[in-house]
KOLFIMI-590048 format. One record per residue: residue number from 1; residue in three letters; x, z, y of N, C-alpha, C, O in turn. Coordinates in Angstrom, 2 decimals. Atoms other than C-alpha are relative to their C-alpha. Layout:
% KOLFIMI-590048
PT  pos  code      npx      npz      npy     capx     capz     capy      cpx      cpz      cpy      opx      opz      opy
PT  NUM   ALA        X        Z        Y        X        Z        Y        X        Z        Y        X        Z        Y
...
***
This chain:
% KOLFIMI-590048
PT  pos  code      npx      npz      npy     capx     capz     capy      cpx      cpz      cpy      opx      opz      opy
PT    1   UNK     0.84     0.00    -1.18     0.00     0.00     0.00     0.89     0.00     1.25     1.82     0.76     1.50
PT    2   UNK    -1.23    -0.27    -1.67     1.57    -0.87     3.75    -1.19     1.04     0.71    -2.32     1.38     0.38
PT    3   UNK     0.31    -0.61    -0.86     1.07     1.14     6.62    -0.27    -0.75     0.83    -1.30    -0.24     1.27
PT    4   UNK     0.45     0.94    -1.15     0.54    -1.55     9.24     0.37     0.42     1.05    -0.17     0.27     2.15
PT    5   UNK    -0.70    -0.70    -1.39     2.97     0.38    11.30     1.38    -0.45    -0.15     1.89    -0.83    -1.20
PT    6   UNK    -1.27     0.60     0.36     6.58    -0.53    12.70     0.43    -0.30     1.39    -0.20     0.32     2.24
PT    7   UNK    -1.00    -0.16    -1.24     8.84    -1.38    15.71     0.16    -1.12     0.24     0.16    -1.94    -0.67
PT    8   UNK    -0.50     1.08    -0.70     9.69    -3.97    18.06     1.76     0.28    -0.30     2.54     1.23    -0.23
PT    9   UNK    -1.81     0.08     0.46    13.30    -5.33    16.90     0.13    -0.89     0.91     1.20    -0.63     1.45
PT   10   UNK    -0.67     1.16    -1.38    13.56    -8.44    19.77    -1.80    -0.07     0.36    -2.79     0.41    -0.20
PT   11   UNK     1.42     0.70    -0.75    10.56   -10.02    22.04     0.37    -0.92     1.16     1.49    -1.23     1.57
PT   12   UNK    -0.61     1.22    -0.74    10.54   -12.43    24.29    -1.76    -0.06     0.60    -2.73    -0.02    -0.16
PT   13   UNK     0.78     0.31    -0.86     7.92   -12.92    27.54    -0.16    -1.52     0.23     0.79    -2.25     0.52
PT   14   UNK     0.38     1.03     0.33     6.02   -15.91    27.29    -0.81    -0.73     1.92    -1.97    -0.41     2.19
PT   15   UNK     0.97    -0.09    -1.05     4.75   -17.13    30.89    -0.77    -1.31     0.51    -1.39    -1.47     1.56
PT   16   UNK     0.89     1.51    -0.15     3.36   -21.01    30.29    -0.38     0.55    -1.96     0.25     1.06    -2.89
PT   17   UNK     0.32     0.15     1.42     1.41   -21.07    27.12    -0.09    -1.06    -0.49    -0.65    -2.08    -0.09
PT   18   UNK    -0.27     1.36     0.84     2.48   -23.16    24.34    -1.16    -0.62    -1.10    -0.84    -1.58    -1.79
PT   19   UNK     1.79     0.41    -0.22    -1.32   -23.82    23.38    -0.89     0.62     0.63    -0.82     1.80     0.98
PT   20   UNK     0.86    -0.05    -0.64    -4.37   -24.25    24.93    -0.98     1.62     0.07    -1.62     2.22     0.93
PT   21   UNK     0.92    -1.29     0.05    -5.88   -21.10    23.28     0.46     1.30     0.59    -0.31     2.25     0.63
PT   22   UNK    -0.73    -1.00    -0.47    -3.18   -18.71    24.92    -0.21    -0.07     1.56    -0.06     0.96     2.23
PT   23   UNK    -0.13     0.07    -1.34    -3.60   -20.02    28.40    -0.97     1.07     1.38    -0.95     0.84     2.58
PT   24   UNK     0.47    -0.43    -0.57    -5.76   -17.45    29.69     0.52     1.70     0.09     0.03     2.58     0.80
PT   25   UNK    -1.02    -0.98     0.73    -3.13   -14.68    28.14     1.40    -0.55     1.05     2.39     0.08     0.69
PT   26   UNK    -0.96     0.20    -0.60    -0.58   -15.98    30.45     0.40     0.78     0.75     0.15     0.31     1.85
PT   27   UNK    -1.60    -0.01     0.79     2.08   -13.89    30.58    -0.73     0.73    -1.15    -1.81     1.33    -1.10
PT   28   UNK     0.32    -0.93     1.14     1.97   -12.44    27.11     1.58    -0.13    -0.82     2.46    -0.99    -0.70
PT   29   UNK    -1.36    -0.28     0.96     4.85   -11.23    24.59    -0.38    -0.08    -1.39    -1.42     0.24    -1.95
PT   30   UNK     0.30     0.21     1.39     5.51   -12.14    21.28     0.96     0.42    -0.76     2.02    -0.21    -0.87
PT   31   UNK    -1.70    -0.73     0.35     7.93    -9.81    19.53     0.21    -0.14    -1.56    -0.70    -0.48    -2.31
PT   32   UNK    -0.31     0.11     1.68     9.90    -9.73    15.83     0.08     1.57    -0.09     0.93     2.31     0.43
PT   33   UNK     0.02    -1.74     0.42     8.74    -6.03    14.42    -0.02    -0.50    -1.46    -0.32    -1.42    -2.21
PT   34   UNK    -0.68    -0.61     1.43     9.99    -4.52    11.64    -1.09     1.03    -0.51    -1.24     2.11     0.06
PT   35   UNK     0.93    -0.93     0.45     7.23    -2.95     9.61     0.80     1.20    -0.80     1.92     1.20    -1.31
PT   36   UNK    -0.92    -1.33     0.63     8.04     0.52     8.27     0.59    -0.06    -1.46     1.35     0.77    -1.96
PT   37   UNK    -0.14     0.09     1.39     8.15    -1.02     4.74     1.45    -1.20    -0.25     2.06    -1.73    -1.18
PT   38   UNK    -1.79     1.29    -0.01    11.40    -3.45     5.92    -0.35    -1.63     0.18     0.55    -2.44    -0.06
PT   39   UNK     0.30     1.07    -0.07     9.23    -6.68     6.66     0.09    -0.17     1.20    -0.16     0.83     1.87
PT   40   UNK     0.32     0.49    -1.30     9.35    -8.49     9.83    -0.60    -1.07     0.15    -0.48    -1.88    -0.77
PT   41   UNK     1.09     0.60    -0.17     6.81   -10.54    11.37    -0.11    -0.03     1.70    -0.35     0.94     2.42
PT   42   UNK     0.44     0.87    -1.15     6.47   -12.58    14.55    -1.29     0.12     0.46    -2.17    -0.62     0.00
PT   43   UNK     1.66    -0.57    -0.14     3.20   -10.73    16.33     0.16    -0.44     1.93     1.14    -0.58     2.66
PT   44   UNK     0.14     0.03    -1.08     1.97   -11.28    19.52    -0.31     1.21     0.56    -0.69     1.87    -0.40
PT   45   UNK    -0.21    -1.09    -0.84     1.81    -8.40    21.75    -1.33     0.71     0.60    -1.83     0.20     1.61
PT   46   UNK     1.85     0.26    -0.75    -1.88    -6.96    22.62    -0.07     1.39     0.83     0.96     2.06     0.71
PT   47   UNK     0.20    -1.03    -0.83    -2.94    -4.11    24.92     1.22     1.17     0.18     1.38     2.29    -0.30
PT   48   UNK    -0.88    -0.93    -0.07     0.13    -3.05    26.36     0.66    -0.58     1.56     1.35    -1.59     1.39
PT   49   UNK    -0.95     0.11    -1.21     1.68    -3.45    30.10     1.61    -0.79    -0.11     2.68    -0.18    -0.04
PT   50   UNK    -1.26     0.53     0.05     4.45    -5.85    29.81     1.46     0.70     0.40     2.46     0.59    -0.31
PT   51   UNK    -0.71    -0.57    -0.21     6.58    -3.82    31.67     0.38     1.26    -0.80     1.56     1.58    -0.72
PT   52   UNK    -0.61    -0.89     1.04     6.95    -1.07    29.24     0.18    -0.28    -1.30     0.38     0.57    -2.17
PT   53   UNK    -0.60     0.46     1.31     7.64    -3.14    26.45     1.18     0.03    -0.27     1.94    -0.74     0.32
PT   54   UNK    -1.64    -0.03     0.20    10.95    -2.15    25.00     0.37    -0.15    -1.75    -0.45    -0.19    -2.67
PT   55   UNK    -0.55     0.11     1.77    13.13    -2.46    21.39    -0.35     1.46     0.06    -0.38     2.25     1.00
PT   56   UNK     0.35    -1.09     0.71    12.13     0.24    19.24    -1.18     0.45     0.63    -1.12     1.67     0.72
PT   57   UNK     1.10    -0.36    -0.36     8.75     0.60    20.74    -1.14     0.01    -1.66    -1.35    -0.90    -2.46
PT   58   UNK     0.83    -0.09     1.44     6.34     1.88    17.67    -1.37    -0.66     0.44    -1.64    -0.60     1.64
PT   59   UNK     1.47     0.09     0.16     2.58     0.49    17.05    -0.46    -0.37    -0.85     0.05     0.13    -1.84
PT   60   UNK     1.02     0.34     1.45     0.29    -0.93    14.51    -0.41    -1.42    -0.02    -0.89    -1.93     0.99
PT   61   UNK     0.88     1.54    -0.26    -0.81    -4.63    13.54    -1.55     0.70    -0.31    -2.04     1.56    -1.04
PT   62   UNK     1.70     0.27    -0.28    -4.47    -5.20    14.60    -0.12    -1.00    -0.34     0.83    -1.56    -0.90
PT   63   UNK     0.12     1.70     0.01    -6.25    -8.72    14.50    -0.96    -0.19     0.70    -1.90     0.58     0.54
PT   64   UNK     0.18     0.67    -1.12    -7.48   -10.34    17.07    -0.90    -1.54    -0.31    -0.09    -2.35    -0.76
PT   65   UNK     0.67     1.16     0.10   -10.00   -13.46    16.73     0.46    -1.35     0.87    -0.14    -1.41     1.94
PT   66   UNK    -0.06     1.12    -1.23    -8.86   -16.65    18.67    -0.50    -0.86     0.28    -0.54    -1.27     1.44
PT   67   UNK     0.97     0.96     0.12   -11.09   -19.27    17.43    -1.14     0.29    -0.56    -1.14     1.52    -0.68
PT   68   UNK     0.83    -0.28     1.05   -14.12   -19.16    15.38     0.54     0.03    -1.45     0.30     0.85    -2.33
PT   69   UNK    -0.49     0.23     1.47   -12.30   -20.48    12.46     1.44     1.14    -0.44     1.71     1.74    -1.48
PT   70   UNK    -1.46    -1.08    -0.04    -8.73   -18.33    13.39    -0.16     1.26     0.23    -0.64     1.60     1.31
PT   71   UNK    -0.34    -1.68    -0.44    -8.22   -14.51    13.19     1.42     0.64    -0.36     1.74     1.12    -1.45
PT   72   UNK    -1.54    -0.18    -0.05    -4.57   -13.77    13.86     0.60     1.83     0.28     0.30     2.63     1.17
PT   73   UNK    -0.75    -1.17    -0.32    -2.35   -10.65    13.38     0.48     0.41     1.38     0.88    -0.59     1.97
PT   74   UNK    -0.30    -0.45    -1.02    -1.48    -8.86    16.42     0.50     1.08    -0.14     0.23     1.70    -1.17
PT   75   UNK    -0.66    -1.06     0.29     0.85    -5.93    17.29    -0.60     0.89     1.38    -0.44     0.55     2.55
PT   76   UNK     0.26    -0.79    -1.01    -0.74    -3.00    19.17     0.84     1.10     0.54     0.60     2.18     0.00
PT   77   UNK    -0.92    -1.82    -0.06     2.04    -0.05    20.78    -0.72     1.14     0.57    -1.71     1.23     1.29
PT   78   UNK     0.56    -1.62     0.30     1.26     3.25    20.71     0.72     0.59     1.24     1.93     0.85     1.20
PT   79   UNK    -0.64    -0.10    -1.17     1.95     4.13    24.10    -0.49     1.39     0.67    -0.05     1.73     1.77
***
């Protein structure tokens, strides 16, 4: 069983979106966390102040709907 918990290891501020469905998310972060179980995973960044986004920041994947057809992982921090 995972925990769905884990840490920002890099990220990177995004401030043109590279599709149409992000463009209203403009700026948004999309960081490589390290789940507590040793996996990493490329999440986008959700209810969190850009400016206090840092490495080793803890939170939890959520999921997030983007289309009707898409419902995408997301990383929430625990702030």
């Amino acid at each position: 069983m995972t925990s769905h918990t884990g840490q920002v290891h890099s990220f990177v501020i995004y401030r043109r979106a590279f599709h149409p469905a992000y463009a209203a998310e403009v700026p948004y972060a999309v960081a490589l966390v390290e789940l507590d179980e040793g996996v990493r995973l490329l999440l986008r960044i959700v209810d969190c102040p850009l400016e206090t986004l840092k490495i080793g920041a803890r939170g939890e994947i959520r999921f997030t709907r983007l289309t009707d057809e898409i419902t995408l992982p997301v990383f929430a921090l625990r702030l």
